[in-house]
C-alpha positions as CSV (number, residue, x, y, z in Angstrom):
1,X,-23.3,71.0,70.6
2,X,-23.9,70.3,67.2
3,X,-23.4,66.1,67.1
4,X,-23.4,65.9,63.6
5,X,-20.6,68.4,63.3
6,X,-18.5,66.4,65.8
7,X,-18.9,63.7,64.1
8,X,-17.6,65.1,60.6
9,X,-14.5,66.8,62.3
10,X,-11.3,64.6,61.4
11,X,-7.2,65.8,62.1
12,X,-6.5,67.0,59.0
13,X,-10.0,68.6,57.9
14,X,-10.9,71.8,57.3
15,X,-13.8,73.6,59.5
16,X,-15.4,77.3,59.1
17,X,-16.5,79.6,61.3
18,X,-19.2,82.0,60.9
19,X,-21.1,83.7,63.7
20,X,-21.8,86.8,61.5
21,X,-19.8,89.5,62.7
22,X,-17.6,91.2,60.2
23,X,-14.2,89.6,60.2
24,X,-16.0,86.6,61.6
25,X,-17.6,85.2,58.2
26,X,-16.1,81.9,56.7
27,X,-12.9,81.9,58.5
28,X,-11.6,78.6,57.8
29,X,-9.1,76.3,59.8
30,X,-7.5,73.1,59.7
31,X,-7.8,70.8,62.8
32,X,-4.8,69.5,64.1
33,X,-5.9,67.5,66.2
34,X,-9.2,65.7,67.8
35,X,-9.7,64.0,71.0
36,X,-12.9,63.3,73.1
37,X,-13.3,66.8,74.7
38,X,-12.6,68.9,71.8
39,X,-10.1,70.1,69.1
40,X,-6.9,72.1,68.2
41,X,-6.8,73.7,64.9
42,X,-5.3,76.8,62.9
43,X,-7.6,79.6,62.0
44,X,-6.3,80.7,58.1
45,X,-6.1,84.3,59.5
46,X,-4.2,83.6,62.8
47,X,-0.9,82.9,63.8
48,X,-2.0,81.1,67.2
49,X,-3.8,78.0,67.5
50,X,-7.2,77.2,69.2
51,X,-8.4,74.1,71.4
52,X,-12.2,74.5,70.9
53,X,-14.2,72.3,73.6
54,X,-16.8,70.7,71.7
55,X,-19.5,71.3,74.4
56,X,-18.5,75.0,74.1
57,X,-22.2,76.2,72.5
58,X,-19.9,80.2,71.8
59,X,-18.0,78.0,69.3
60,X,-19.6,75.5,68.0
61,X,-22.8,77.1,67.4
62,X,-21.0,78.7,64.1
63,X,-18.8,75.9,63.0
64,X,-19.2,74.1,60.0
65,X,-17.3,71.3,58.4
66,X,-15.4,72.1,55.2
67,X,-15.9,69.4,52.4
């Protein structure tokens, strides 16, 4: 888990994703909400929603917070 990205990730803000794969490149999302274990947010590109865990390394390992 990156800590520093945890730390950044507010309801409300804007995250990317990015593991490399085509399709997979700077997808952005907007978290809709945060609690201790993780977050929900909306991918741009989807119609669902996503609860990521934050201890979840086949997430996090590609997110980046959006500034």
């Amino acid at each position: 888990m990156k800590l520093n990205v945890v730390r950044l990730i507010k309801k409300g803000g804007r995250i990317a994703y990015n593991d490399g794969r085509p399709g997979h490149q700077g997808v952005e999302a907007t978290v809709l909400e945060v609690d201790g274990r993780g977050m929900t947010v909306q991918f741009d590109d989807r119609a669902d929603t996503n609860y990521i865990v934050f201890s979840d390394a086949r997430w996090m390992d590609y997110i980046s917070v959006v500034e």
